[in-house]
C-alpha positions in Angstrom: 48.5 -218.0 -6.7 50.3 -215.1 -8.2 52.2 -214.9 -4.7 53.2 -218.6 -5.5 54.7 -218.4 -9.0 56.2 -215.0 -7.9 58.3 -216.4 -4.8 59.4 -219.6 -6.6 60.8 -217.4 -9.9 62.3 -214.9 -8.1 64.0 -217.6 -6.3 65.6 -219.3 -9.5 66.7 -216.3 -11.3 69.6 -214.4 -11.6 67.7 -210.9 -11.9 65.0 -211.0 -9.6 63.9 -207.6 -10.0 63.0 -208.5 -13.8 60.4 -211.2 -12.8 56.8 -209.9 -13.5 53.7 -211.9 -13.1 50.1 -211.1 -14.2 47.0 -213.2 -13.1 44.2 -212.5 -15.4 41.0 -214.5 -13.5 38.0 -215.8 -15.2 34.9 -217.2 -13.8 36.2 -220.8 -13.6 40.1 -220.4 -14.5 43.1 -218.2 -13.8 45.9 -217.7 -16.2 49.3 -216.5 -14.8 51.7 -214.8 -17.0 55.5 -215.2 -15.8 57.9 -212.6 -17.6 61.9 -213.0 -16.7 64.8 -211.8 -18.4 66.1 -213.6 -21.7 68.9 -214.7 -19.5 67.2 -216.5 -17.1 64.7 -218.6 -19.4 66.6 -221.3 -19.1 66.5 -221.3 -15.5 62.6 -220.9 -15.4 62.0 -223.5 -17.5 65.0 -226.3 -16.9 66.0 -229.2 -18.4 63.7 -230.6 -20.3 61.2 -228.5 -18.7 60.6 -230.1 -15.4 61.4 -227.1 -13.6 58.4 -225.4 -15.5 56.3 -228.6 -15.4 56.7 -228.7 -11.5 55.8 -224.8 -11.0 52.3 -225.8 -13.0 51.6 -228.8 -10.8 52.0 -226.3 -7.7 50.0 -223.9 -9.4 47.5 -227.0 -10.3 47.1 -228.0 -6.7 46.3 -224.3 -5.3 44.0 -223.2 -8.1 42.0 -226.9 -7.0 41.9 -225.6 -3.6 40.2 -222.7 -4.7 37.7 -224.8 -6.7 39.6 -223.3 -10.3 41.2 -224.2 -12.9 45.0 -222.4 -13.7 47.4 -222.0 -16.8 50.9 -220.6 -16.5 52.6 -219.0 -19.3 56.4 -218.4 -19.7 57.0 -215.2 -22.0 60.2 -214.0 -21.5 
């Protein structure tokens, strides 16, 4: 999962070396934490938010697979 978020960040910013992502796993969940530059927020997140919306439903669907449940948060 943190492969996932990784790939499609790094593939939206302008600095990719800046993306970082931590995956803190619990017995039931997993909660990814997706760091990018200030710069690229706006990128990460889109209009409205459906750019960030549609990276949580990808994350949704895998973390199912897996039998768990999955939270991404966008910190910049």
């Amino acid at each position: 999962m943190k492969d996932l978020i990784l790939y499609m960040a790094q593939s939206l910013v302008d600095d990719p070396g800046a993306v970082q992502v931590r995956q803190i796993e619990g017995t039931h969940s997993v909660i990814i934490k997706l760091a990018v530059a200030p710069d690229d927020m706006g990128k990460v997140i889109g209009k409205q938010g459906k750019i960030a919306k549609a990276m949580r439903t990808l994350l949704a669907v895998t973390a199912a697979r897996e039998g768990k449940r999955a939270t991404l948060e966008i910190q910049s």
